[in-house]
C-alpha positions as CSV (number, residue, x, y, z in Angstrom):
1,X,27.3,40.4,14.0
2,X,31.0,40.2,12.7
3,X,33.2,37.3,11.8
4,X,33.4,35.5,15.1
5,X,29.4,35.5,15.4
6,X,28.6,34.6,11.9
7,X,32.0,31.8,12.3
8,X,30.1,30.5,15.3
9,X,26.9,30.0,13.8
10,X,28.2,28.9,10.5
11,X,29.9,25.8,12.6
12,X,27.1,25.2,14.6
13,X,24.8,24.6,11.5
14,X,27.4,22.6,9.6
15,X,28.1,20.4,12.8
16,X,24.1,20.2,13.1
17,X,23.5,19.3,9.4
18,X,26.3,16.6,10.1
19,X,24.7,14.9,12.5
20,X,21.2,14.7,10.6
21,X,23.0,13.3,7.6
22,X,25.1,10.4,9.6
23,X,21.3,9.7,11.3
24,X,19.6,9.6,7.7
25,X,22.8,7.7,6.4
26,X,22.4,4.6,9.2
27,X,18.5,4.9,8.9
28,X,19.3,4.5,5.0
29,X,21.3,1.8,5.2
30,X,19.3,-0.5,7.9
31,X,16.7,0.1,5.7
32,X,18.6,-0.9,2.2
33,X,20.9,-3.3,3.0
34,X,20.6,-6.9,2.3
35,X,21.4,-8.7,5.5
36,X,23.6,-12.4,5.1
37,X,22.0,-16.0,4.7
38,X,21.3,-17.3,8.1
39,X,24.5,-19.8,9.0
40,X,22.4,-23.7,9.2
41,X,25.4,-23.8,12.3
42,X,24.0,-20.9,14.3
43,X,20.4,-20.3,14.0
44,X,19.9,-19.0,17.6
45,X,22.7,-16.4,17.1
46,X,21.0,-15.3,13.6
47,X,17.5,-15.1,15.1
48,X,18.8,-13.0,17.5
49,X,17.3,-9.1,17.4
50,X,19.4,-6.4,16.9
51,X,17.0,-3.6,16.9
52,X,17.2,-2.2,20.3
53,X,21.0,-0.9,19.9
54,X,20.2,0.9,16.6
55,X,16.9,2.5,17.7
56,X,19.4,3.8,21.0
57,X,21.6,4.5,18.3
58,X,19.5,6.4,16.3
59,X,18.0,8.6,19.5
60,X,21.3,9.0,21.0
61,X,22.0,10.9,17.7
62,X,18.6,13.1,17.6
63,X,19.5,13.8,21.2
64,X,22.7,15.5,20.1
65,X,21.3,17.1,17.1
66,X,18.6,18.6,19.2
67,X,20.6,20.0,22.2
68,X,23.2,21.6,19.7
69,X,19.7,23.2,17.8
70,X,18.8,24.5,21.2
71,X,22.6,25.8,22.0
72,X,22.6,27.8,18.7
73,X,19.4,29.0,19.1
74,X,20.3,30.1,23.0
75,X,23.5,31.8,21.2
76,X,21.2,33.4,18.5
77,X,18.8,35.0,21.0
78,X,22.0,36.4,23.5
79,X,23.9,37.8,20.6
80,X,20.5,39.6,19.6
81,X,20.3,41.1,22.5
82,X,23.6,42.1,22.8
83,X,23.1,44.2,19.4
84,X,19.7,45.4,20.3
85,X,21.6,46.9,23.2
86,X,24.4,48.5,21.2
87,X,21.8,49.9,18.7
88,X,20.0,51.5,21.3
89,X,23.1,52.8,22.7
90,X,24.0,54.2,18.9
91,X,20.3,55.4,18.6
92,X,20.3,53.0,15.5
93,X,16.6,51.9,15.2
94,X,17.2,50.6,11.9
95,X,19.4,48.2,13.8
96,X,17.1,47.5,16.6
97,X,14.4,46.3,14.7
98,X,16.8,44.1,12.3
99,X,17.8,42.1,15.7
100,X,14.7,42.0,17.1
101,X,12.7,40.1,14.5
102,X,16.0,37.4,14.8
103,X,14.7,36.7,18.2
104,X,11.2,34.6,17.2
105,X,12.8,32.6,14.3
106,X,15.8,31.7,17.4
107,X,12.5,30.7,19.5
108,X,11.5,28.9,17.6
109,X,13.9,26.6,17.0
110,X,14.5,26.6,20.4
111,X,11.1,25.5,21.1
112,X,11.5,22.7,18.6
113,X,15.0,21.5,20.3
114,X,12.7,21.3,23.7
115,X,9.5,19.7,22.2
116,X,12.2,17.2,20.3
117,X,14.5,16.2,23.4
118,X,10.9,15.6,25.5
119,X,9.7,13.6,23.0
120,X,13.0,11.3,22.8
121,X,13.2,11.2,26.6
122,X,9.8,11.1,27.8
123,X,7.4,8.2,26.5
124,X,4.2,9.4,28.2
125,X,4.8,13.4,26.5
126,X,1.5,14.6,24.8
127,X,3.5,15.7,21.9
128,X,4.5,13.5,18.8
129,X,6.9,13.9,16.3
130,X,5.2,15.0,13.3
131,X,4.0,17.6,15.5
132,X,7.9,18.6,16.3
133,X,8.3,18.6,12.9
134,X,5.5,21.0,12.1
135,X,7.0,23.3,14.7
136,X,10.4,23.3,12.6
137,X,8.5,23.8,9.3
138,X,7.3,27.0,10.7
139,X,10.3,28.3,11.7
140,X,12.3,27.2,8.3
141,X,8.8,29.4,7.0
142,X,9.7,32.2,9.5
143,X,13.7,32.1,8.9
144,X,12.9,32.8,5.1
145,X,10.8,35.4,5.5
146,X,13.4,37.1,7.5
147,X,16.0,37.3,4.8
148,X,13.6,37.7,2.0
149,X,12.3,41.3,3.2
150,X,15.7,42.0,4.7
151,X,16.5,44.7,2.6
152,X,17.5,47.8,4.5
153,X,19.6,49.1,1.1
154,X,19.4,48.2,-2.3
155,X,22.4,49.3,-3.1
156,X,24.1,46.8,-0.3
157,X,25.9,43.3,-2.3
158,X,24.8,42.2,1.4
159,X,21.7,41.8,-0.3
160,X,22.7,39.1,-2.8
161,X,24.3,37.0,-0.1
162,X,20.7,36.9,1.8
163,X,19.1,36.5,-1.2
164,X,21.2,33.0,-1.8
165,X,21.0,32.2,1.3
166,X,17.7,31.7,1.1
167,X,18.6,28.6,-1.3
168,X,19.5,26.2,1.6
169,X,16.8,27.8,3.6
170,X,14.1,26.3,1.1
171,X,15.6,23.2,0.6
172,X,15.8,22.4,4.2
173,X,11.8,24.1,4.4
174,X,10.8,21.5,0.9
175,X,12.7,18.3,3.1
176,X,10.8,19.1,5.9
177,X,7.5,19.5,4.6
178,X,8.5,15.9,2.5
179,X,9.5,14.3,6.2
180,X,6.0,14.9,7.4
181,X,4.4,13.0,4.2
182,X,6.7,10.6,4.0
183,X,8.1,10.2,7.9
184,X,9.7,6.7,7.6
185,X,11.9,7.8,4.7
186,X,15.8,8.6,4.9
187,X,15.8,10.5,2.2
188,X,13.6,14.2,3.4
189,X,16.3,14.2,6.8
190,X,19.4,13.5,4.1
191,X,18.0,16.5,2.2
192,X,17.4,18.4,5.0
193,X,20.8,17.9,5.9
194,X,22.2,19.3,3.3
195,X,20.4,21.8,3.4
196,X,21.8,22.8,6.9
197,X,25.3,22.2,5.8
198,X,25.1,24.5,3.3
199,X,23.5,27.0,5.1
200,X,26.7,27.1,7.8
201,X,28.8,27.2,5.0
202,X,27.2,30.1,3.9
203,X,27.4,31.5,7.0
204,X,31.4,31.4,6.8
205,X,31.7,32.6,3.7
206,X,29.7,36.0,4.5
207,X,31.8,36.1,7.3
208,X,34.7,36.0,5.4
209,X,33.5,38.4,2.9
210,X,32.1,40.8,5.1
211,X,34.7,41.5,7.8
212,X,38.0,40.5,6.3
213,X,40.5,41.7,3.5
214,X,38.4,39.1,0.8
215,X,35.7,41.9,0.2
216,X,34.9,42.7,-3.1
217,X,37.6,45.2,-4.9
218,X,36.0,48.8,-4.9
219,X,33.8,47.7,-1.6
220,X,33.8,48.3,1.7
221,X,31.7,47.4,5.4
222,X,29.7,50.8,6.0
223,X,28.5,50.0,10.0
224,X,26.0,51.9,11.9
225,X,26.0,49.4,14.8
226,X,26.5,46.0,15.9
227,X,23.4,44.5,13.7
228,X,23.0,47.3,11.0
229,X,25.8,47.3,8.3
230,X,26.0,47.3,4.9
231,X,28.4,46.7,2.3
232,X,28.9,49.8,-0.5
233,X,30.8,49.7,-4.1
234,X,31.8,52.8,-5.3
235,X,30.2,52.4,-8.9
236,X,28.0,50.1,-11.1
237,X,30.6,48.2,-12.5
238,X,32.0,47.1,-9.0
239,X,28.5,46.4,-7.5
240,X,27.6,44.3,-10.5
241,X,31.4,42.5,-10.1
242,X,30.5,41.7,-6.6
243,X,27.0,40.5,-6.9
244,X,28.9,38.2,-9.7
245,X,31.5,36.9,-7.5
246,X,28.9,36.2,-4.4
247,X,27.1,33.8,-7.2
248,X,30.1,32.2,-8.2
249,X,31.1,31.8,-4.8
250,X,27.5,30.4,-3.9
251,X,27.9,27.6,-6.6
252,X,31.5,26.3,-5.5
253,X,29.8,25.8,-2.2
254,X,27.0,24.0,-3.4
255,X,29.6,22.0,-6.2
256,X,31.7,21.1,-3.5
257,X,28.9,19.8,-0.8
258,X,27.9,18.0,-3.6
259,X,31.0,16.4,-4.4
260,X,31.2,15.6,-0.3
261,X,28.2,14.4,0.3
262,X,28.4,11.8,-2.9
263,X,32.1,10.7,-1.5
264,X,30.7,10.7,2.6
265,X,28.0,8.8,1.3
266,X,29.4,6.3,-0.7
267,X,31.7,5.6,2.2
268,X,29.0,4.6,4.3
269,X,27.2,2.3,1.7
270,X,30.3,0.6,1.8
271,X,31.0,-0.2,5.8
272,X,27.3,-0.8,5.9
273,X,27.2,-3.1,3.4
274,X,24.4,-1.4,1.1
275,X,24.4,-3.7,-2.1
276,X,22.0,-3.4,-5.1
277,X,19.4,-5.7,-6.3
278,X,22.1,-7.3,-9.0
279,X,20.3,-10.8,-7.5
280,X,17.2,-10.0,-10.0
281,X,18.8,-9.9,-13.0
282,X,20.5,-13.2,-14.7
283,X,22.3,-12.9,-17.4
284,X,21.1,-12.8,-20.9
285,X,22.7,-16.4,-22.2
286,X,21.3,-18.5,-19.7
287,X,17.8,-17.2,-21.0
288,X,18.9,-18.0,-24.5
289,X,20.1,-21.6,-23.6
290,X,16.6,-22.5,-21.8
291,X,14.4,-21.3,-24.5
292,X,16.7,-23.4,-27.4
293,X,16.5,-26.8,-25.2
294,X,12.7,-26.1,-25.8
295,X,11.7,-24.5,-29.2
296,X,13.5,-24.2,-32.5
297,X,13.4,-20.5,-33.8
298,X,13.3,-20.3,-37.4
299,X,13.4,-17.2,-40.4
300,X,10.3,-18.3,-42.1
301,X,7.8,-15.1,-42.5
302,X,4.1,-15.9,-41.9
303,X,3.3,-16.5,-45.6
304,X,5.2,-19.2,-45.5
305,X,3.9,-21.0,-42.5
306,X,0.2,-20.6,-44.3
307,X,1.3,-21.9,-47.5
308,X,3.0,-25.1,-45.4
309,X,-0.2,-25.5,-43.7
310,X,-2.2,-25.3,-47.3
311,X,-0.1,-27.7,-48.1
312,X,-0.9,-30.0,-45.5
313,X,-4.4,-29.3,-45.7
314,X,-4.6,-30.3,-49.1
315,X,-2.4,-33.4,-49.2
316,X,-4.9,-34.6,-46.2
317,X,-7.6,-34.8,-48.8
318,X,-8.0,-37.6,-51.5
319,X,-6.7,-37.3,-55.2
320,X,-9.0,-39.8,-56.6
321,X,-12.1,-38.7,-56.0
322,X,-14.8,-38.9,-58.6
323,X,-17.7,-36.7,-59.1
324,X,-21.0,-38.5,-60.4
325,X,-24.1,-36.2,-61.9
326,X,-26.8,-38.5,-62.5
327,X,-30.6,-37.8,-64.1
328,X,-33.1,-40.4,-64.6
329,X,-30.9,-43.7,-63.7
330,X,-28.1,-42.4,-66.2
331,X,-24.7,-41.5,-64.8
332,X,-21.7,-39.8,-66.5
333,X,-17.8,-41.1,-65.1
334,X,-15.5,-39.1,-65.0
């Protein structure tokens, strides 16, 4: 692969994760916001049901999503045969074998692309969705496998890209696995979309740092064919400065989809109309002013209200009461 490939997938996952995120954004927001009062002038225009556009809203977006899935995945297959053939060519088996095991993880989201644009189209398909979902489960499972144990050289700061690459990879793997527990919820395909976003923009960046003049200082590309290359440092101290600059480039891309996705999202709370439940809290002096127009609070302690009740209790009984002890007809007074 070199920077036009890795360019071209890098956009394709970012447009991808782009169009999961404005789907789980308008699911979100149906879901969340609080519609207006019905108008007492119009009640047969407020009755009226709206769902049908946003459910042809909401496939018309999976549709897109799922035929630019099975695009890149078409592209992923074609430019791994095209560097299977140039390894061969080069006698590179190393480099064979590195494209070849690209192929099943591109099949496999290609078959989920297919099962997912049947399932949209076609009512009567034997197939549902969690089931589409499981297939894309397995190959998120497959697609980190494949950059976990890609480790051709150890020496290679290629290595540390893959290894943080493998970030996105398990968040979109986590969302997934959360989508089939929880299907009805925005929140897994939001996740999931990030995930994918970040993944193409890691995609650019490796690009960038691979194949142009923004390699590391004291690195250089070392290619043995079209799929087999590696990046070398002439010493420790510029190997470990390049493994520190692909982290510190890894966390401006994740600070900065952060920072998009808050501001993207926020937007579209606010055309939507997504509002809070403020309507369940009142404020705290109306509370106050209904509970004085029916009890008085005082500061006496709980001694005090006993010895009033003592009090009460005894000024209940009579003061004058005499006590008479009589024996044999003989009575004292007193």
């Amino acid at each position: 692969m070199g920077l036009f490939e890795l360019a071209v997938a890098g956009g394709g996952f970012i447009s991808i994760g782009a169009l999961e995120a404005l789907a789980a954004s308008g699911s979100l927001a149906r879901r969340t916001g609080s519609p207006g009062p019905p108008s007492p002038l119009g009640p047969i225009a407020s009755s009226t049901p709206r769902s049908p556009p946003r459910s042809r809203t909401k496939i018309g977006t999976s549709l897109i999503s799922l035929v630019s899935v099975s695009v890149l995945s078409i592209l992923f297959v074609v430019n791994s045969l095209i560097s299977v053939t140039d390894a061969a060519g080069a006698r590179d088996r190393v480099g064979s074998a590195l494209q070849l095991q690209v192929v099943p993880v591109a099949a496999l989201f290609l078959l989920y692309s297919v099962a997912g644009i049947l399932v949209n189209l076609l009512s009567s398909f034997p197939l549902s969705s969690s089931l589409v979902d499981v297939i894309a489960l397995f190959a998120f499972v497959e697609e980190f496998l494949v950059y976990y144990f890609q480790r051709k050289d150890t020496s290679g700061i290629e290595n540390r890209y893959f290894d943080l690459m493998l970030v996105p990879i398990t968040i979109c793997t986590f969302s997934t696995i959360l989508g089939l527990k929880s299907p009805k919820s925005a929140f897994p395909r939001l996740a999931r979309a990030v995930g994918l976003v970040l993944q193409g923009t890691w995609f650019l960046q490796m690009g960038f740092s691979f194949y142009t003049g923004l390699v590391a200082h004291g690195c250089w590309l070392h290619g043995k064919s079209r799929g087999n290359y590696t990046v070398k440092c002439k010493g420790h101290p510029e190997y470990h400065r390049a493994r520190a600059i692909a982290t510190l480039q890894f966390n401006c891309h994740l600070a900065l989809l952060v920072t998009v996705v808050v501001g993207v999202y926020s937007l579209i709370a606010q055309k939507n109309g997504i509002q809070g439940d403020f309507a369940k809290y009142r404020p705290l002096g109306i509370e106050v002013q209904s509970l004085g127009n029916h009890a008085q609070f005082t500061l006496d302690s709980d001694e005090d209200v006993d010895d009033g009740i003592r009090e009460e209790e005894n000024a209940g009984k009579p003061k004058g009461a005499a006590i008479e002890l009589s024996a044999n007809g003989y009575g004292s007074h007193h």
